[in-house]
C-alpha positions as CSV (number, residue, x, y, z in Angstrom):
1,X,-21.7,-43.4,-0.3
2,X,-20.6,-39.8,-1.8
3,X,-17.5,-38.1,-1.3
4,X,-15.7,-36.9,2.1
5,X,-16.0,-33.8,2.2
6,X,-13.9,-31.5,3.9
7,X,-13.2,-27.7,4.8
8,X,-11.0,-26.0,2.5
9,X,-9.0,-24.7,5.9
10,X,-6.2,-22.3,4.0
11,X,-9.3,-20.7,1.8
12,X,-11.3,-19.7,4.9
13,X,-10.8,-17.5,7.6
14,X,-13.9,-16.0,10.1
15,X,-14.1,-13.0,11.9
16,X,-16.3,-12.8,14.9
17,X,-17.9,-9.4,15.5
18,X,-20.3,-9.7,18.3
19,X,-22.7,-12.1,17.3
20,X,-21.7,-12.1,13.8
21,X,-20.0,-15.0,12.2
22,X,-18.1,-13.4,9.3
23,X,-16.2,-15.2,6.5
24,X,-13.6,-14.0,4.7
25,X,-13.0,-15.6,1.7
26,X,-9.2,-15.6,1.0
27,X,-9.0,-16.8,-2.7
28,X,-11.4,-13.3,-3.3
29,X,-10.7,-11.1,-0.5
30,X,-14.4,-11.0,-0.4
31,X,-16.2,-11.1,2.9
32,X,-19.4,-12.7,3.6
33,X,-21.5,-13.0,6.3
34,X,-22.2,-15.9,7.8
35,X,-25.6,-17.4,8.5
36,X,-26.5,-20.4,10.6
37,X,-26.8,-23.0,8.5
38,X,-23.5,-22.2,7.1
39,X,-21.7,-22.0,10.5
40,X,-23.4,-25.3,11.2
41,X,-21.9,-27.5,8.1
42,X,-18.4,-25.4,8.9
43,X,-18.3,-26.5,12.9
44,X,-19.4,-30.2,11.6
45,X,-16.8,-30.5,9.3
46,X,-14.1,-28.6,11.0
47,X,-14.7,-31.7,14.1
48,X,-14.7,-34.6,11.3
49,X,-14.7,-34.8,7.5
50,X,-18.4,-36.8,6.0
51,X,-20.1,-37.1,3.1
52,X,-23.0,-35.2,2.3
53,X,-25.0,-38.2,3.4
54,X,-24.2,-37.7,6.8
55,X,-23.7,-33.9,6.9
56,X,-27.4,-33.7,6.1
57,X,-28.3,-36.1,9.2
58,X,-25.8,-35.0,11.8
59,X,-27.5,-30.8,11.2
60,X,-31.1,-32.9,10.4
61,X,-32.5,-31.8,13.7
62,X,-32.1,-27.9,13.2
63,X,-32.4,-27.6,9.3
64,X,-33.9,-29.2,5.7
65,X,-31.6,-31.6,4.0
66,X,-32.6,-29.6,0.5
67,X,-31.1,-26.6,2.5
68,X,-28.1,-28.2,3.9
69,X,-26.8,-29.7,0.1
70,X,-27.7,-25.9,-1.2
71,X,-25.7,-23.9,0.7
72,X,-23.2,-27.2,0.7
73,X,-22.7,-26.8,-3.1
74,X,-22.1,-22.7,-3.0
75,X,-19.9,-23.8,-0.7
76,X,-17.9,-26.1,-3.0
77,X,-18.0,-23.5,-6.1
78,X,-16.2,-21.2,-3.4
79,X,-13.4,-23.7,-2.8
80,X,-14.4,-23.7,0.9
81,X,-15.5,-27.3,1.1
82,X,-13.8,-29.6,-0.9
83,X,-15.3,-32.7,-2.2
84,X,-12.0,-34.1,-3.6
85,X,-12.2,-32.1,-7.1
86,X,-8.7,-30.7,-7.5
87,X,-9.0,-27.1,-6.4
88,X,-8.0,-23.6,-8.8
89,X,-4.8,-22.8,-8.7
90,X,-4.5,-19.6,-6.0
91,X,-2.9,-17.8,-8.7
92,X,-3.6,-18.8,-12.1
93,X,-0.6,-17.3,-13.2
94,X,2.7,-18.6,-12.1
95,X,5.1,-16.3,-13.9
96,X,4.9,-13.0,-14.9
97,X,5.1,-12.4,-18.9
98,X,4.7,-9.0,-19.3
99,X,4.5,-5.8,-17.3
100,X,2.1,-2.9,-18.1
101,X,3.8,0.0,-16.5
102,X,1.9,3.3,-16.0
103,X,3.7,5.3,-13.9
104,X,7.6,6.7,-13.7
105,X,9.4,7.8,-10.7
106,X,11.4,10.2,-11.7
107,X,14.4,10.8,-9.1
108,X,15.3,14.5,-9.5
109,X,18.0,15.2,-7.4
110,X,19.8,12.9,-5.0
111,X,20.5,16.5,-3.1
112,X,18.3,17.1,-0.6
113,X,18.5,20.4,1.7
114,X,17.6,18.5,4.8
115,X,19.8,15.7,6.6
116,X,16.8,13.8,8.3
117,X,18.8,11.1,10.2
118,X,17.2,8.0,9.3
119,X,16.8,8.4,5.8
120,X,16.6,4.6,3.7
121,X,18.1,6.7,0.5
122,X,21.3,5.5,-0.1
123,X,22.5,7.7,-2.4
124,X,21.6,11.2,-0.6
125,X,23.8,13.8,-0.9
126,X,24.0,17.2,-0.2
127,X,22.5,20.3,-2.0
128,X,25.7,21.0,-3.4
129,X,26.6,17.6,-4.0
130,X,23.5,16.2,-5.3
131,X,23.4,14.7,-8.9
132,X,20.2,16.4,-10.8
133,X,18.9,14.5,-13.3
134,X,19.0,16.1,-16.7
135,X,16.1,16.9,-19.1
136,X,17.2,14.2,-21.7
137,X,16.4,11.1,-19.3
138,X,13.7,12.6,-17.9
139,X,12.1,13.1,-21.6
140,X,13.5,9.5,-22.5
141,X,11.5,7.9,-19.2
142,X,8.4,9.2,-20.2
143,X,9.1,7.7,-24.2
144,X,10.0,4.7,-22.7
145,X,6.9,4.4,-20.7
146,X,4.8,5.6,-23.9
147,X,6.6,3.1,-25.7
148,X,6.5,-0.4,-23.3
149,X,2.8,0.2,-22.9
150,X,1.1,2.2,-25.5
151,X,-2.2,1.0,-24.5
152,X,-2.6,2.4,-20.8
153,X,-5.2,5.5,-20.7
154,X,-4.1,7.4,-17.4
155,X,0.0,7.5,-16.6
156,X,1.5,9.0,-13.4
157,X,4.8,10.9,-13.3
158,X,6.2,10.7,-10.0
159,X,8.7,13.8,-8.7
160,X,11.2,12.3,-6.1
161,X,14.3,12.8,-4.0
162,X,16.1,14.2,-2.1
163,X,14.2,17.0,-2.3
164,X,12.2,17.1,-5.9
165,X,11.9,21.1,-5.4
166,X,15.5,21.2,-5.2
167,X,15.6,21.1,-9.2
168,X,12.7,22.9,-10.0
169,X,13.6,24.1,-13.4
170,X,13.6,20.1,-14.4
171,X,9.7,19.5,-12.7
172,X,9.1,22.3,-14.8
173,X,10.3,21.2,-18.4
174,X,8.5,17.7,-17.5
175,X,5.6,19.1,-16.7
176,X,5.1,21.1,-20.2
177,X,6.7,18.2,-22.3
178,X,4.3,15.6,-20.3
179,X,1.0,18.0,-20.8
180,X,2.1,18.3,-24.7
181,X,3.7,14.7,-25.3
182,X,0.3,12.7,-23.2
183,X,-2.1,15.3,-25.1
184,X,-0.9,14.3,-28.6
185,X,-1.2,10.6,-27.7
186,X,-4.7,11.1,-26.3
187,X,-3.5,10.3,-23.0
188,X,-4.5,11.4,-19.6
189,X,-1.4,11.7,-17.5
190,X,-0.9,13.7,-13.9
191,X,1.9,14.1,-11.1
192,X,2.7,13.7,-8.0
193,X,5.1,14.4,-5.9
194,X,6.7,14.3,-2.0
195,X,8.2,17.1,-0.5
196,X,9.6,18.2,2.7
197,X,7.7,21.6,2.0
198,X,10.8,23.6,3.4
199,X,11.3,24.9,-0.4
200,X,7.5,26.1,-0.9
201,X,6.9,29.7,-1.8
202,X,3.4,30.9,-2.6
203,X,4.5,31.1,-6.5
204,X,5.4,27.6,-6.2
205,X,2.4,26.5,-4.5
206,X,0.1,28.2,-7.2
207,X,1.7,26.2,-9.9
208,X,1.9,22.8,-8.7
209,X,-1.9,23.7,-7.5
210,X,-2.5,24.7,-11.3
211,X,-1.1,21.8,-12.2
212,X,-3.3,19.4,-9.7
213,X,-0.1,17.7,-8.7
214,X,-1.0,14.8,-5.9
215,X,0.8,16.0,-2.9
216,X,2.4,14.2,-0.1
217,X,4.2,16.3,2.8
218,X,6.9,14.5,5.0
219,X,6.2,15.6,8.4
220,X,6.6,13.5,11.8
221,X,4.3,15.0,14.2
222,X,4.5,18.3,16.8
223,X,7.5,19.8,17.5
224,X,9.0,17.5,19.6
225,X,8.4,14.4,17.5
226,X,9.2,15.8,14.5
227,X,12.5,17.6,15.0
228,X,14.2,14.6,16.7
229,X,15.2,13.2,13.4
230,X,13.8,15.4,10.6
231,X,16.8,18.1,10.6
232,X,19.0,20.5,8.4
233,X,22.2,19.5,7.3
234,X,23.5,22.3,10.2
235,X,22.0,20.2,12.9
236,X,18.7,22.1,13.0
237,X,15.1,21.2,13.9
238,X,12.9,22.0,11.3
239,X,9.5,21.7,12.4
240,X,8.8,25.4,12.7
241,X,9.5,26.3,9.0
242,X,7.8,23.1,8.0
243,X,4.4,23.9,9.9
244,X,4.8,27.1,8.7
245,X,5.2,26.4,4.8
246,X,2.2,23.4,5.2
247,X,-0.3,25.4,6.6
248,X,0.5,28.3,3.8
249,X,0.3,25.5,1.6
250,X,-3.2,23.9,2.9
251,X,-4.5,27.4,3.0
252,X,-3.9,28.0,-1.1
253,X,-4.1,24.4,-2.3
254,X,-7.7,23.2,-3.8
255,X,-6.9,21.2,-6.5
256,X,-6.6,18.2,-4.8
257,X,-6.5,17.0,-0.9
258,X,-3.2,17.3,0.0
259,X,-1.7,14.0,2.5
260,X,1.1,13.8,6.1
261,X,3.4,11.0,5.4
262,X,5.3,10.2,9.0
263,X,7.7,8.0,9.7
264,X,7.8,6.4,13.4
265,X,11.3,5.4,14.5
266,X,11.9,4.1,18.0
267,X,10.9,6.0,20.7
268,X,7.9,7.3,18.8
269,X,4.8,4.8,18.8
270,X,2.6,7.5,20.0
271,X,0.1,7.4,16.3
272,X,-2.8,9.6,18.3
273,X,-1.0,12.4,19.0
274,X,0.5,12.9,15.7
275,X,-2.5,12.0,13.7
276,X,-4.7,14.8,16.1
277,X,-1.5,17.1,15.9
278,X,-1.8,17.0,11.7
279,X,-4.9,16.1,11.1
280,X,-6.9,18.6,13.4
281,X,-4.4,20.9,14.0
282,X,-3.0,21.6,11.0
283,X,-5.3,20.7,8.4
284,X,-3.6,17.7,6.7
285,X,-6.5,15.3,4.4
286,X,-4.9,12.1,5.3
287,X,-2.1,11.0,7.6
288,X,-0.5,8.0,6.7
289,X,2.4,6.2,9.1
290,X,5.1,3.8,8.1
291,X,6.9,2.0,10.5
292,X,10.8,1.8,10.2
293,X,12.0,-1.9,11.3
294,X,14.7,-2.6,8.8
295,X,16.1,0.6,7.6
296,X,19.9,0.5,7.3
297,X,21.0,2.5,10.0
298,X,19.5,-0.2,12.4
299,X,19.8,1.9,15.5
300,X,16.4,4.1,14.1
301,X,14.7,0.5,13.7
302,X,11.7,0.2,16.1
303,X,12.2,-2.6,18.3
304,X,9.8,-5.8,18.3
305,X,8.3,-4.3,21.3
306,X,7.6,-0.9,19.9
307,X,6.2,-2.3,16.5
308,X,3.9,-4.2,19.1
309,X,2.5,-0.9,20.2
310,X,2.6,0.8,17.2
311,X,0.3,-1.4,16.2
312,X,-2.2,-1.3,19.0
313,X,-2.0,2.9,19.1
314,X,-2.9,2.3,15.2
315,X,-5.5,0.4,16.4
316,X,-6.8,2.9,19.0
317,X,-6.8,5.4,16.4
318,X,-8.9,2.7,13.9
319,X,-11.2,2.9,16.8
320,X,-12.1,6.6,16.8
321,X,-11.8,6.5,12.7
322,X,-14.8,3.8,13.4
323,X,-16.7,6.0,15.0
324,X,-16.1,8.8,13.3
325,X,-17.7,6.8,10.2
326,X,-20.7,5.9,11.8
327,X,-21.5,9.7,12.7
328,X,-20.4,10.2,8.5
329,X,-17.0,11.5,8.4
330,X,-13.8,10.6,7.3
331,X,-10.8,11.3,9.9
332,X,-8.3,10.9,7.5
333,X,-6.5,7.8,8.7
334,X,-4.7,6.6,5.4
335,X,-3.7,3.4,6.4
336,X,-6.8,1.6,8.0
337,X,-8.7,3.5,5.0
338,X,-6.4,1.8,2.3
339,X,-7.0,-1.5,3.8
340,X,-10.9,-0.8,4.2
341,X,-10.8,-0.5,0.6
342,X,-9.1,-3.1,-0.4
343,X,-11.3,-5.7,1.8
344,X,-14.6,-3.3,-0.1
345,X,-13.3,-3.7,-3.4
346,X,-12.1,-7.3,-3.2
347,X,-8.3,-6.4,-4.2
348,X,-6.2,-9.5,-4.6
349,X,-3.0,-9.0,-4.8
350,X,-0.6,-11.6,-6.2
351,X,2.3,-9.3,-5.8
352,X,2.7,-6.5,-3.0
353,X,2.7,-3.0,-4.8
354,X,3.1,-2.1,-8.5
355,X,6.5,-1.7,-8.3
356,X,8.2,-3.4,-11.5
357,X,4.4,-3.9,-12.8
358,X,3.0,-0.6,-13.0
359,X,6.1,1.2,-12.1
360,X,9.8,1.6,-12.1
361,X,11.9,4.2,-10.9
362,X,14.4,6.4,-12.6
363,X,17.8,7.4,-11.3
364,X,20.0,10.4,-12.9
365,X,21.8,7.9,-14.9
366,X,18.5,6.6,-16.9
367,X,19.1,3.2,-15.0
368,X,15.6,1.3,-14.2
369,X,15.1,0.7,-10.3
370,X,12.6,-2.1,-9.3
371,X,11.1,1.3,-7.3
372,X,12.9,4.5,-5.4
373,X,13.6,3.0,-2.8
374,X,16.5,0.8,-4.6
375,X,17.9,4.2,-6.3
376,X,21.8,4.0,-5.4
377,X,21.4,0.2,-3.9
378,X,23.3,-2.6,-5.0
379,X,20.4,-4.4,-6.5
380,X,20.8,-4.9,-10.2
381,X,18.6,-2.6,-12.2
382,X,16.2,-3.5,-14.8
383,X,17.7,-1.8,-17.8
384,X,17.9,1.9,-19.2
385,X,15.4,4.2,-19.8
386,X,17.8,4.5,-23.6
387,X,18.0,1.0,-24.4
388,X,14.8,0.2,-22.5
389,X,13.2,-3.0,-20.0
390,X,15.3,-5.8,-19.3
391,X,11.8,-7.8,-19.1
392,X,13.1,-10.8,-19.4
393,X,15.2,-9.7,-15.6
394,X,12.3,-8.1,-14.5
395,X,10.0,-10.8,-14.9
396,X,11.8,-13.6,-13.5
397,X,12.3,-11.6,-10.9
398,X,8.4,-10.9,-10.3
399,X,8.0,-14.2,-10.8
400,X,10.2,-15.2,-7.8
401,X,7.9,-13.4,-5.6
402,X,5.0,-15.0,-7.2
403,X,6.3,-18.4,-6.3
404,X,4.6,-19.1,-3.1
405,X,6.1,-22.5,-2.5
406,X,7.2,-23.7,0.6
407,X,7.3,-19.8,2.4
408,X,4.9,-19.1,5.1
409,X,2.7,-17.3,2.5
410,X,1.6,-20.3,0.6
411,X,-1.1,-20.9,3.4
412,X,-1.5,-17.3,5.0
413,X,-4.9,-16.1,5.7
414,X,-3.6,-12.4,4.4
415,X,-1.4,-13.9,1.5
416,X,-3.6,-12.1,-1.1
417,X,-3.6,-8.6,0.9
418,X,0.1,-8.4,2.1
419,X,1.5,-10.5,-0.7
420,X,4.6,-11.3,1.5
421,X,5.2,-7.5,2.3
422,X,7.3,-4.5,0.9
423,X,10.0,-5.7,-1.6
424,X,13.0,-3.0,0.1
425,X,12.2,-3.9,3.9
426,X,12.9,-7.5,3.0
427,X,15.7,-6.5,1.1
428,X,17.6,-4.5,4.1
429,X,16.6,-7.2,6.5
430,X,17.3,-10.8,4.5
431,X,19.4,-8.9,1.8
432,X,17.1,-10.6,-0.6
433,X,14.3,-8.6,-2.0
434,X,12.6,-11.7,-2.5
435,X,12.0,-13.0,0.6
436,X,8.3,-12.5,2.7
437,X,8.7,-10.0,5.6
438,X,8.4,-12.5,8.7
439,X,9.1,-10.5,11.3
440,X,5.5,-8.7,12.0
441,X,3.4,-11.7,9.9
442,X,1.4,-11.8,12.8
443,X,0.4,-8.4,13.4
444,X,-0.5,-8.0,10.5
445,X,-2.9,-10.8,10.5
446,X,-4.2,-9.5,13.6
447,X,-4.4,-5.9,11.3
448,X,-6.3,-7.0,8.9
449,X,-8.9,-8.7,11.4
450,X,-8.9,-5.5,12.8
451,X,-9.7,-4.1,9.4
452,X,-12.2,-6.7,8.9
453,X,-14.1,-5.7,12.2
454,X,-14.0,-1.9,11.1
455,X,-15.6,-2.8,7.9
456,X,-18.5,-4.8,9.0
457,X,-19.0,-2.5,11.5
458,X,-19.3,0.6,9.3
459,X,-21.4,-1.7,6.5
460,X,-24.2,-2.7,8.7
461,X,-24.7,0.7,11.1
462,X,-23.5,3.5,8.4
463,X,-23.1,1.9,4.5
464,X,-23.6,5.4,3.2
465,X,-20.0,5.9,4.4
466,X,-18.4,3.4,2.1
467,X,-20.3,4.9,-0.9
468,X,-19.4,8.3,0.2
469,X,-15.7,8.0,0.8
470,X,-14.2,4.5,0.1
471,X,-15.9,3.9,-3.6
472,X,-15.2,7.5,-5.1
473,X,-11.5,6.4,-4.8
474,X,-12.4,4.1,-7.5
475,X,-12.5,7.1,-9.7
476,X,-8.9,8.3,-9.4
């Protein structure tokens, strides 16, 4: 008598599109498609655990028994039917040892010209009152970044805020040093940067378009969405000087496509509208949302409802992005086309974003933030851009996250695409940057299904799409 064998439940996870069977392989983030026979041994062993013995005779009226232990042993080498060998570790790793950082965020100015009400930064200031950062950290971030990981090709230097255009003069020294300092190391480095565009003059626009910074412009929608929140430090709505500076800005900029970041806050679920409003309207490349639930003023937080139909308007828009593919074009919605490629190129992520791996942020004191989101919070920081990377800090810190054990991650179906979610939303919720983001789990799984769907959809009527728009991200 051979093993039992039995379905691998927390490595599995199928997708039913129409009459497709699809399997999603979570170790892998790989997808596969599910034929017959392999649907066969999964609904027999799903009812009972047998051997292979009596696998092959319970399917023996619809398929070969030569078959059956074939596709039985791919599905053993893919963990998904176990025959009692102890299983790979999910992730090999189980601590952190050592970061490769690429990319610096440098935080220019804690000024920022506007007073947008729910802003997470918790060290804005004023113009006036802003601290700039001064030239000699800004040089030393970029030497410690050269010097903790001399081996990267491509580096990113990362303009934040406030408002980064509110010390120009400072983007502007970085810039040269950076071009001269990454050129002599035979280094490829470029920047990027968000703005809320109300500082952008033509001049301005010609050099960071010279430059081929990657730009991001905060903007929440038409006129009505938009100026509820985003608002001068007078009170003042400032949609029509931002819609006026973008589309001067989308008119002059080639260098690179140029992205709408909004942020919804309760009242506004509407994703349609605003995507159609910047997208078609005004030009934007991609429109990206991110929805506030745990911000620290909790009274801009989205309530469990809302968040609900955020996430079904973000579907409705996946819808016409769907269709959109399948006549060949791209509409531009960043988040359903992030998550598109991740499922296309197999991403698996043990943590949730680079920040602390690839990145760290830089206040005006030098001090090392996990990323700029932390800039002016009470989390310890990771060292000085002077004295350099606490790593030792910084990778039992990783490490904590890394630790699946006994969270609600260890046996997620999404646990290699969400990775527990964003490090500051658990931090202003649980007050411990550590802890998985419970409170939309499930509509994110239902997301990602969603994403799944879109995918197999777009692969099997249009796959000319994928190679024209998802796989030149690659390149980047």
């Amino acid at each position: 008598m051979g093993a039992i064998l039995n379905l691998v439940e927390r490595n599995l996870h199928e997708v039913q599109v129409d009459a497709d069977r699809l399997l999603f392989h979570i170790p892998s983030s790989s997808l596969f498609a599910s034929d017959e026979l392999t649907g066969g041994i999964i609904d027999a062993l799903r009812q009972q655990g047998c051997s292979s013995e009596d696998l092959v005779q319970r399917l023996a009226g619809r398929f070969a028994g030569n078959e059956v232990n074939e596709t039985l042993r791919e599905l053993i080498a893919l963990e998904l039917v176990s025959d009692g060998s102890p299983l790979t570790p999910e992730i090999a790793v189980k601590r952190v040892e050592r970061t490769a950082l690429n990319t610096v965020v440098l935080n220019v100015n804690t000024g920022c010209n506007l007073s947008c009400t729910y802003c997470y930064k918790e060290d804005l200031a004023k113009p006036s009152a802003g601290k700039k950062m001064g030239a000699e950290t800004a040089e030393a971030s970029v030497e410690m970044l050269l010097k903790e990981s001399p081996d990267e090709e491509r580096y990113t230097v990362v303009f934040f805020g406030g408002e980064p255009l509110s010390n120009r003069p400072l983007i502007e020294h970085m810039v040269d040093y950076c071009e001269r300092r990454f050129a002599e190391a035979g280094k490829f480095v470029e920047f990027v940067m968000t703005t809320n565009a109300t500082l952008l003059t033509e001049e301005i626009v010609d050099y960071l378009n010279a430059h081929r910074f990657g730009l991001s412009v905060s903007i929440d929608g038409p006129k009505t969405v938009h100026d509820r929140n985003r608002i001068t430090v007078g009170g003042q709505g400032t949609y029509d000087v931002v819609r006026r500076k973008a589309m001067m800005l989308l008119e002059r900029y080639n260098s690179r496509p140029v992205g709408a970041r909004v942020t919804l806050t309760t009242g506004i679920t509407d994703v349609e509208t605003i995507w159609d409003h910047l997208f078609n309207e005004l030009g934007f490349a991609e429109v990206g949302f991110a929805p506030v639930t745990s911000g620290d003023i909790s009274s801009f937080n989205l309530t469990g409802e809302e968040l609900v139909q955020v996430f079904a308007n973000m579907k409705a828009l996946g819808r016409r992005y769907l269709e959109a593919a399948l006549e060949h074009r791209n509409i531009g919605f960043s988040n359903l086309h992030q998550l598109i490629t991740d499922i296309h190129e197999g991403h698996k992520k043990a943590l949730p974003c680079g920040a602390g791996l690839k990145m760290l942020a830089v206040d005006h004191e030098g001090e090392l933030n996990l990323c700029h989101r932390f800039t002016g919070s009470s989390l310890p920081t990771f060292g000085n851009v002077h004295s350099g990377v606490k790593q030792v800090e910084l990778n039992d810190f990783l490490s904590q996250r890394l630790d699946r054990s006994n969270t609600g991650c260890e046996s997620c179906r999404i646990r290699n695409l969400c990775s527990g979610g964003c490090y500051h939303e658990s931090y202003a919720r649980y007050g411990d940057p550590t802890h998985p983001t419970y409170h939309y789990c499930e509509l994110m799984r239902d997301w990602v299904d969603f994403g799944i769907e879109v995918y197999s959809r777009i692969l099997s009527a249009n796959p000319a799409f994928i190679s024209s728009y998802i796989t030149p991200r690659k390149a980047h």
